[in-house]
N, CA, C, O and CB atoms as a CASP TS submission, in Angstrom:
PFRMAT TS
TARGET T0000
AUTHOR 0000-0000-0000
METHOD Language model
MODEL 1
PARENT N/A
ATOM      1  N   UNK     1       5.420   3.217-109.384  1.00  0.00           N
ATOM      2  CA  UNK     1       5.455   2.432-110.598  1.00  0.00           C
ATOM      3  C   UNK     1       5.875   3.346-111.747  1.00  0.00           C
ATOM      4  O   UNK     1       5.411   4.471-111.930  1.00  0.00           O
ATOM      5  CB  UNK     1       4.077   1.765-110.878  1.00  0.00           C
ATOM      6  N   UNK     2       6.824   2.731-112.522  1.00  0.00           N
ATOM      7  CA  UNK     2       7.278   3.771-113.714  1.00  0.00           C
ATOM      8  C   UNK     2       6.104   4.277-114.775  1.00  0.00           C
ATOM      9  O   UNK     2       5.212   3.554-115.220  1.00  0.00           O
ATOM     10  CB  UNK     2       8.461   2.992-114.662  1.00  0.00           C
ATOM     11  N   UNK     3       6.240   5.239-114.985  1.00  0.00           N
ATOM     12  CA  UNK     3       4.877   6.075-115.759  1.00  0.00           C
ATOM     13  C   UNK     3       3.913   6.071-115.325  1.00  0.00           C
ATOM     14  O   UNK     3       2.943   6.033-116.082  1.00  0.00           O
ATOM     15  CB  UNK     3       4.415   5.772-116.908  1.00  0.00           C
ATOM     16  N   UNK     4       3.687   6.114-113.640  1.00  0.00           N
ATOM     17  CA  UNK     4       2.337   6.515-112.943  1.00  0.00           C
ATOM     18  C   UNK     4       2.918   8.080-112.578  1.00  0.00           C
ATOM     19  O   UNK     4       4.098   8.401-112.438  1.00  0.00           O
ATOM     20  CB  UNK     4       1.807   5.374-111.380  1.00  0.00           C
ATOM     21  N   UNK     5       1.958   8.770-112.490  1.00  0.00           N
ATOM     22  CA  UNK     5       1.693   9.935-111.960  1.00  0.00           C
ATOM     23  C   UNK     5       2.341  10.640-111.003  1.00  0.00           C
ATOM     24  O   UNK     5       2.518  11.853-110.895  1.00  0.00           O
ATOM     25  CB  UNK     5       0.760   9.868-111.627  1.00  0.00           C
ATOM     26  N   UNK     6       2.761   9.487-110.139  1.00  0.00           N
ATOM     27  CA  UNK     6       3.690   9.936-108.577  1.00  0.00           C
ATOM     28  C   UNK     6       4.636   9.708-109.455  1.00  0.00           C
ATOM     29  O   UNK     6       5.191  10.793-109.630  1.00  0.00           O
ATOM     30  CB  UNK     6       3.730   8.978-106.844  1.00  0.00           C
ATOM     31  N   UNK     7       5.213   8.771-110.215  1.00  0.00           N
ATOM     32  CA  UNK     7       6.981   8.176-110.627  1.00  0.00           C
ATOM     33  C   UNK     7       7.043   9.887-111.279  1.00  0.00           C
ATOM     34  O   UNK     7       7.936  10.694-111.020  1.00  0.00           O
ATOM     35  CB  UNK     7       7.314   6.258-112.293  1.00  0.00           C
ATOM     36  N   UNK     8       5.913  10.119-112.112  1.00  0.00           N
ATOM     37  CA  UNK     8       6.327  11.386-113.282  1.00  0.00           C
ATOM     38  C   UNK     8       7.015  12.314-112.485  1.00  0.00           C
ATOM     39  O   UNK     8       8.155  12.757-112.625  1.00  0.00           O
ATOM     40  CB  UNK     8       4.968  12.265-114.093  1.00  0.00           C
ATOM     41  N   UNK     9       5.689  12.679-111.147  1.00  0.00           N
ATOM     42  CA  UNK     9       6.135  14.329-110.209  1.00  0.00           C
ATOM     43  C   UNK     9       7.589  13.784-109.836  1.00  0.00           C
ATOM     44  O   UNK     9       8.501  14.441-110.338  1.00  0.00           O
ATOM     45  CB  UNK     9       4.944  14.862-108.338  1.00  0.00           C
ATOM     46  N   UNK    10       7.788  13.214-109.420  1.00  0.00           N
ATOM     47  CA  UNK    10       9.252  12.876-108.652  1.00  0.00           C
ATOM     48  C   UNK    10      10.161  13.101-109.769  1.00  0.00           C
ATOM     49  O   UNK    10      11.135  13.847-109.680  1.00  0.00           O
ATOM     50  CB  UNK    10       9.472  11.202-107.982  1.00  0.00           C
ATOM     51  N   UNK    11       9.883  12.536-110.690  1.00  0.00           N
ATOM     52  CA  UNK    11      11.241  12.783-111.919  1.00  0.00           C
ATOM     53  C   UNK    11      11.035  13.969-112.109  1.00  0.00           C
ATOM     54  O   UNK    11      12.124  14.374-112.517  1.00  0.00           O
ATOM     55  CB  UNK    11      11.302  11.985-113.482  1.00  0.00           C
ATOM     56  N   UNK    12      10.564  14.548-112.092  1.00  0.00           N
ATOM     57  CA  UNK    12      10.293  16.524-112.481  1.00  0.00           C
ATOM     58  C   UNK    12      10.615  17.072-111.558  1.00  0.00           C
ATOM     59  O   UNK    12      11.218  18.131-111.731  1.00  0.00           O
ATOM     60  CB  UNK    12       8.779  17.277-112.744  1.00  0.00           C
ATOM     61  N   UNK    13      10.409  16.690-110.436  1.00  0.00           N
ATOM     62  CA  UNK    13      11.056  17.231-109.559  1.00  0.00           C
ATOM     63  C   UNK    13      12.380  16.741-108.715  1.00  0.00           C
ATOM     64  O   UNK    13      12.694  16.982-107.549  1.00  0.00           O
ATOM     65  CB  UNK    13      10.192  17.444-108.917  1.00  0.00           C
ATOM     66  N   UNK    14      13.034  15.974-109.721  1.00  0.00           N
ATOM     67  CA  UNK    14      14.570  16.001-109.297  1.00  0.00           C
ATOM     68  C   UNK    14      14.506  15.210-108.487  1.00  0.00           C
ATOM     69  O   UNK    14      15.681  14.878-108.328  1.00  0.00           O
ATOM     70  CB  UNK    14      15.270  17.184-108.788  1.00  0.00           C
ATOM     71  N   UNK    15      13.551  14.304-107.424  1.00  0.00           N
ATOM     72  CA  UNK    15      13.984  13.469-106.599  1.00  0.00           C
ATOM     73  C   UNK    15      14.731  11.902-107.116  1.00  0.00           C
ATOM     74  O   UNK    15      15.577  11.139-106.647  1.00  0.00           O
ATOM     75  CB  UNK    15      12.820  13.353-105.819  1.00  0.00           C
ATOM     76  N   UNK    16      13.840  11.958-108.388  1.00  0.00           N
ATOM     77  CA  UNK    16      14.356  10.359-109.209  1.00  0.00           C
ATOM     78  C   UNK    16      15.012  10.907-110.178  1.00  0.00           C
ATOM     79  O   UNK    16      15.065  12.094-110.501  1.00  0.00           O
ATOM     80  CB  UNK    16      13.130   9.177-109.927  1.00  0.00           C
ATOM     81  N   UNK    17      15.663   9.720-110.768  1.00  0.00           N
ATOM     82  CA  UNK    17      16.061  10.013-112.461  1.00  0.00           C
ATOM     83  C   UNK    17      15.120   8.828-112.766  1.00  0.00           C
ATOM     84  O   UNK    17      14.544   7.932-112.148  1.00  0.00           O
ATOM     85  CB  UNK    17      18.018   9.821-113.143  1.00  0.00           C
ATOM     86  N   UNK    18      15.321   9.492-114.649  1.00  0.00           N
ATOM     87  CA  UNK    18      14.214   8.465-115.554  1.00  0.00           C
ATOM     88  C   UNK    18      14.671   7.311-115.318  1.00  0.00           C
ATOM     89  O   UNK    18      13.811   6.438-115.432  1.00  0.00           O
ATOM     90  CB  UNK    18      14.086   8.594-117.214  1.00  0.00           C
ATOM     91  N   UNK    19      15.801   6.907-115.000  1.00  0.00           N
ATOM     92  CA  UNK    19      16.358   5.508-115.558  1.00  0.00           C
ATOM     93  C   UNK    19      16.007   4.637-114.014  1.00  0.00           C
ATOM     94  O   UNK    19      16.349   3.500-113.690  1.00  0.00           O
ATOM     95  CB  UNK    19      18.406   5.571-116.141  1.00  0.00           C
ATOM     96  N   UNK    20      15.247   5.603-113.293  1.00  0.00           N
ATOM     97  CA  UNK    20      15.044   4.929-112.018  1.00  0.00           C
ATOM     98  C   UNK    20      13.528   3.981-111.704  1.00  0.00           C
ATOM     99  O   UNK    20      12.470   4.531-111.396  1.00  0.00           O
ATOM    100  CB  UNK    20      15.167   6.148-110.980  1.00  0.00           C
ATOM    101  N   UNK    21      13.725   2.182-111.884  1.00  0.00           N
ATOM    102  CA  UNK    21      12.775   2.206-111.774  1.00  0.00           C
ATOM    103  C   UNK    21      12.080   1.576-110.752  1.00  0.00           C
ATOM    104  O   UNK    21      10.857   1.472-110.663  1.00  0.00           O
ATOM    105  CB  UNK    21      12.556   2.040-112.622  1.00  0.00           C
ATOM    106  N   UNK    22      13.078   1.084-109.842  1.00  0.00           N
ATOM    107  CA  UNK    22      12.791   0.768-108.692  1.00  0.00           C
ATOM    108  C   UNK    22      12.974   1.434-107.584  1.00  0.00           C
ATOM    109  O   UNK    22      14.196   1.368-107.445  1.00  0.00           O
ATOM    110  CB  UNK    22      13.178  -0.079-108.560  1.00  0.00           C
ATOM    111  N   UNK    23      12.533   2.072-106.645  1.00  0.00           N
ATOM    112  CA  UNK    23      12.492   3.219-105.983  1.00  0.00           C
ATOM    113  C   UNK    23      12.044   2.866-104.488  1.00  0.00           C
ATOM    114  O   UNK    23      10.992   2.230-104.426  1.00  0.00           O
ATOM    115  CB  UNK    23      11.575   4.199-106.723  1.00  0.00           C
ATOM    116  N   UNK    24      12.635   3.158-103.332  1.00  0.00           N
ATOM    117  CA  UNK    24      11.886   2.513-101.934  1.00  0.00           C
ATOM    118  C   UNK    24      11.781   3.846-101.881  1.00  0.00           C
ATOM    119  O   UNK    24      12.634   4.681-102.183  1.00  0.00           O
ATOM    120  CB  UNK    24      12.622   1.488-100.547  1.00  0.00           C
ATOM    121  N   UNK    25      10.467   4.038-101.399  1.00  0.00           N
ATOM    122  CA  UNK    25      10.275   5.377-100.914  1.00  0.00           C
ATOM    123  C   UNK    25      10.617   6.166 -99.885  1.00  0.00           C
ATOM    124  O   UNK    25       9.893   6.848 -99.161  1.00  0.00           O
ATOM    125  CB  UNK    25       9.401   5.500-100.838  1.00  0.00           C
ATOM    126  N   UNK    26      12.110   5.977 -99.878  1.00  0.00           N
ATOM    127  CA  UNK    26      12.445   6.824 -98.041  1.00  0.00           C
ATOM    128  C   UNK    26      12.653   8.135 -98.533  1.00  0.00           C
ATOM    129  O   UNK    26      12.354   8.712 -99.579  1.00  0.00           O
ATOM    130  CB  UNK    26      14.169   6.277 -96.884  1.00  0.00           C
ATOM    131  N   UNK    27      13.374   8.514 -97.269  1.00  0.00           N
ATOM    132  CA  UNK    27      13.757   9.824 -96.765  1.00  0.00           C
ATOM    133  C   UNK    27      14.814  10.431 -97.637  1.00  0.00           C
ATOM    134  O   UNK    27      14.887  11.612 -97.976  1.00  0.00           O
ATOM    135  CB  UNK    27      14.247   9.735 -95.336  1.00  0.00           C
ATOM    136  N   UNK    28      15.867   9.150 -98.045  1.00  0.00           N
ATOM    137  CA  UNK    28      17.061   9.259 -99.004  1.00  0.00           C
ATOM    138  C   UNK    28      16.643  10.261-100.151  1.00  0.00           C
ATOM    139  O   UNK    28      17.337  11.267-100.298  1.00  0.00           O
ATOM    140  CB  UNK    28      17.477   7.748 -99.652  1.00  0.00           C
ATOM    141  N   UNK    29      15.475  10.037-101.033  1.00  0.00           N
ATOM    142  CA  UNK    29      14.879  10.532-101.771  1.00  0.00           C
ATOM    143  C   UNK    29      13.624  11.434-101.815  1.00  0.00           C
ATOM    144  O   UNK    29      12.791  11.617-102.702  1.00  0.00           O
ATOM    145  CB  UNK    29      14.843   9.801-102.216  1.00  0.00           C
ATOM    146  N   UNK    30      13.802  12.098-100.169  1.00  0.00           N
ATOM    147  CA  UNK    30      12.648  12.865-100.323  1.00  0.00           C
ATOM    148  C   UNK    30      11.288  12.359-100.319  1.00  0.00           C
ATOM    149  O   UNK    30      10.276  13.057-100.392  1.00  0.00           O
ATOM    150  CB  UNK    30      12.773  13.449-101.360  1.00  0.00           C
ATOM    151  N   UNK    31      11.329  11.303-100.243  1.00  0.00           N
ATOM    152  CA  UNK    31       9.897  10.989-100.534  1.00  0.00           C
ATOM    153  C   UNK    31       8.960   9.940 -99.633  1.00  0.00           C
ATOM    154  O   UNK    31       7.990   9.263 -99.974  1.00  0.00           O
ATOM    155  CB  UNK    31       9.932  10.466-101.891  1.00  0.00           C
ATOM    156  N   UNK    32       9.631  10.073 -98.358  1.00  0.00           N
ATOM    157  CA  UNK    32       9.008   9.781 -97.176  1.00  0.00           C
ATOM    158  C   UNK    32       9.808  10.367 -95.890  1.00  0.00           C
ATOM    159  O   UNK    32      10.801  11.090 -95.819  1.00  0.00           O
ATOM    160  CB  UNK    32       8.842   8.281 -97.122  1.00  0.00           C
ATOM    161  N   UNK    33       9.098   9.850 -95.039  1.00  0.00           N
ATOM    162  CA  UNK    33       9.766  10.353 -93.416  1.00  0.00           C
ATOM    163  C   UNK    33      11.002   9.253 -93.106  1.00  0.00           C
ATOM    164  O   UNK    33      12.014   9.512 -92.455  1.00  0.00           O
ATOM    165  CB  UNK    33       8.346  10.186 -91.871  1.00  0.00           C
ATOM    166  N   UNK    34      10.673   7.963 -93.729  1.00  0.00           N
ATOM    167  CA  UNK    34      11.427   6.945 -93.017  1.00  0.00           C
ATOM    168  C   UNK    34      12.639   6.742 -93.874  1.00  0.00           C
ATOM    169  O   UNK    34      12.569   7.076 -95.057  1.00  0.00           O
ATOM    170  CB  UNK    34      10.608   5.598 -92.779  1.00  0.00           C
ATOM    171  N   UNK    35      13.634   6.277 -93.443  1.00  0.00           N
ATOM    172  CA  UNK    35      14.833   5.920 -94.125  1.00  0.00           C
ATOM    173  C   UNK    35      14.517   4.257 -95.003  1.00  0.00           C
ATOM    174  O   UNK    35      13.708   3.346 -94.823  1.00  0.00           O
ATOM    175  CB  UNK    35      16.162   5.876 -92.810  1.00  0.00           C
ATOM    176  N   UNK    36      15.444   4.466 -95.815  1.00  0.00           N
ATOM    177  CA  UNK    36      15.286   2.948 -96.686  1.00  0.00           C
ATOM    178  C   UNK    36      15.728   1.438 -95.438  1.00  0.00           C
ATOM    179  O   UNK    36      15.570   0.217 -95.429  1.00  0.00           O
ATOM    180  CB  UNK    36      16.829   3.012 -98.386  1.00  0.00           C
ATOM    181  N   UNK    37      16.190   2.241 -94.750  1.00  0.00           N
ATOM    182  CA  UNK    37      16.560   1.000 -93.531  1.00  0.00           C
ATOM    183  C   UNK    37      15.542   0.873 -92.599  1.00  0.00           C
ATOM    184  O   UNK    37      15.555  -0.266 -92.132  1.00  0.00           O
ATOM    185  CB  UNK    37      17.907   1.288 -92.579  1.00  0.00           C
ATOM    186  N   UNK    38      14.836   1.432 -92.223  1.00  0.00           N
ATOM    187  CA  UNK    38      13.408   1.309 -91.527  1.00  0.00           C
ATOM    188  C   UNK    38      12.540   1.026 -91.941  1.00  0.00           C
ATOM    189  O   UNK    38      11.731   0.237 -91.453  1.00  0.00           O
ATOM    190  CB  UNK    38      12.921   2.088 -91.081  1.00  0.00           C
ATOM    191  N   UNK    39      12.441   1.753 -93.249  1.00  0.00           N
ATOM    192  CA  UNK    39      11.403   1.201 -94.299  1.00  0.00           C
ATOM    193  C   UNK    39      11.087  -0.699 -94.354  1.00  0.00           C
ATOM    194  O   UNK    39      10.115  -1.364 -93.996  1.00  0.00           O
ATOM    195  CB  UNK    39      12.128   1.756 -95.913  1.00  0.00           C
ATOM    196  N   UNK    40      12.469  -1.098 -95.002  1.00  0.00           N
ATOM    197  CA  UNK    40      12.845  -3.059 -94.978  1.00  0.00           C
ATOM    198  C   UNK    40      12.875  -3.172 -93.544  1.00  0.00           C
ATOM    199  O   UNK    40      12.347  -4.271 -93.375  1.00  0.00           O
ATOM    200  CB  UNK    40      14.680  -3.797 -95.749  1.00  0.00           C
ATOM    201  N   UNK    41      13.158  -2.730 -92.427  1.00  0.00           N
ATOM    202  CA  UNK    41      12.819  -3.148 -90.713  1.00  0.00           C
ATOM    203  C   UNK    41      11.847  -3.402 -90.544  1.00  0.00           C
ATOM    204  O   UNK    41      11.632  -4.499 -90.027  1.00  0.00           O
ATOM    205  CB  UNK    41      12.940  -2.311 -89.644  1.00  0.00           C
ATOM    206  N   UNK    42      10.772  -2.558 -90.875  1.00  0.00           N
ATOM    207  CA  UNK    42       9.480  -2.574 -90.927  1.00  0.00           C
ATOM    208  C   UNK    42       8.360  -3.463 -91.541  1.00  0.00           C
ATOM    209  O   UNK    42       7.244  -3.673 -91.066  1.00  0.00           O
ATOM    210  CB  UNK    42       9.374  -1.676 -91.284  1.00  0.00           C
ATOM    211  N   UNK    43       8.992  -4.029 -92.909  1.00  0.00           N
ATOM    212  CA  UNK    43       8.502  -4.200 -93.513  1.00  0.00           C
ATOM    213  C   UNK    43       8.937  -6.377 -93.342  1.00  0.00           C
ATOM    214  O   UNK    43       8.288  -7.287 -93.859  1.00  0.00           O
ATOM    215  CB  UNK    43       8.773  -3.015 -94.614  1.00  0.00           C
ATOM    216  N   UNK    44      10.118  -6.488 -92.514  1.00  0.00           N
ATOM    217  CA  UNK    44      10.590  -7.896 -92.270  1.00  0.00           C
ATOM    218  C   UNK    44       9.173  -8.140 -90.853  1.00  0.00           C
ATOM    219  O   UNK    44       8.252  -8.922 -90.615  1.00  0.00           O
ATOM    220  CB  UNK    44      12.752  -7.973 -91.668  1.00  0.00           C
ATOM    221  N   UNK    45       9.661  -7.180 -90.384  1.00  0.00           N
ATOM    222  CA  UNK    45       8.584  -6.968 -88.938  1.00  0.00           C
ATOM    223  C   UNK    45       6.779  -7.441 -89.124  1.00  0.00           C
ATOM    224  O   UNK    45       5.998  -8.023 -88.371  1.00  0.00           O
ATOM    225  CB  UNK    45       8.573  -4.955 -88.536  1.00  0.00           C
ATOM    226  N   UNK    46       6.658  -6.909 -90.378  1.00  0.00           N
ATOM    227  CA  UNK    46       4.801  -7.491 -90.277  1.00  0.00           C
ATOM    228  C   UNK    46       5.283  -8.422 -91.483  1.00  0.00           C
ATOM    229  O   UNK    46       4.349  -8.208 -92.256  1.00  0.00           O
ATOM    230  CB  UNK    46       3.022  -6.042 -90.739  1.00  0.00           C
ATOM    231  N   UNK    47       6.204  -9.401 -92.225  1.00  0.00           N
ATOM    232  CA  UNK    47       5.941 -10.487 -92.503  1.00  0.00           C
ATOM    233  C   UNK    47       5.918 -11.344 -91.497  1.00  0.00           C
ATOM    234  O   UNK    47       5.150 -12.305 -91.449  1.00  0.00           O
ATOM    235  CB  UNK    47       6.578 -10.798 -93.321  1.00  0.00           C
ATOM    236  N   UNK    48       7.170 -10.909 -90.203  1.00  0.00           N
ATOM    237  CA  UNK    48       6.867 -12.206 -89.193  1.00  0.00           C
ATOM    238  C   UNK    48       5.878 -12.257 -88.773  1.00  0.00           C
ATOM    239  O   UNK    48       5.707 -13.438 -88.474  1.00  0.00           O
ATOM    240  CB  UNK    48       7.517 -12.407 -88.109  1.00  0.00           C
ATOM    241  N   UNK    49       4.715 -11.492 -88.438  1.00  0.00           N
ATOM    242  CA  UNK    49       3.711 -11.268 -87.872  1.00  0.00           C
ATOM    243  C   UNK    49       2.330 -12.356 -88.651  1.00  0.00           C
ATOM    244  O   UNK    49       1.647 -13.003 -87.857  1.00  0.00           O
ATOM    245  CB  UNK    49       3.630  -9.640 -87.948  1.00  0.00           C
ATOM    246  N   UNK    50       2.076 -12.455 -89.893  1.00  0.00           N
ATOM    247  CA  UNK    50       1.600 -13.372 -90.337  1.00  0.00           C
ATOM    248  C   UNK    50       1.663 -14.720 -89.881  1.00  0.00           C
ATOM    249  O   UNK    50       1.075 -15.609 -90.496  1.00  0.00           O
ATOM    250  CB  UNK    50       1.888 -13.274 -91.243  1.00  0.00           C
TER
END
């Protein structure tokens, strides 16, 4: 979320820019294991599940 604590470290540390404020947290950016395409795979996967 923009101006939480995690958004700040990431912009300081070069993974985001400020103007970034929607962010999937993959691999693209350092900031997970999973790619942004596994990430939404995953994430279609336990809505069908409901």
């Amino acid at each position: 979320m923009v101006g939480s604590t995690l958004w700040k470290n990431a912009v300081d540390e070069g993974k985001i820019k400020e103007d970034e404020y929607v962010v999937i947290a993959g691999g693209e950016y350092n900031l997970g294991w999973f790619t942004q395409k596994e990430l939404i795979s995953y994430c279609r996967l336990a809505q069908l599940s409901i």
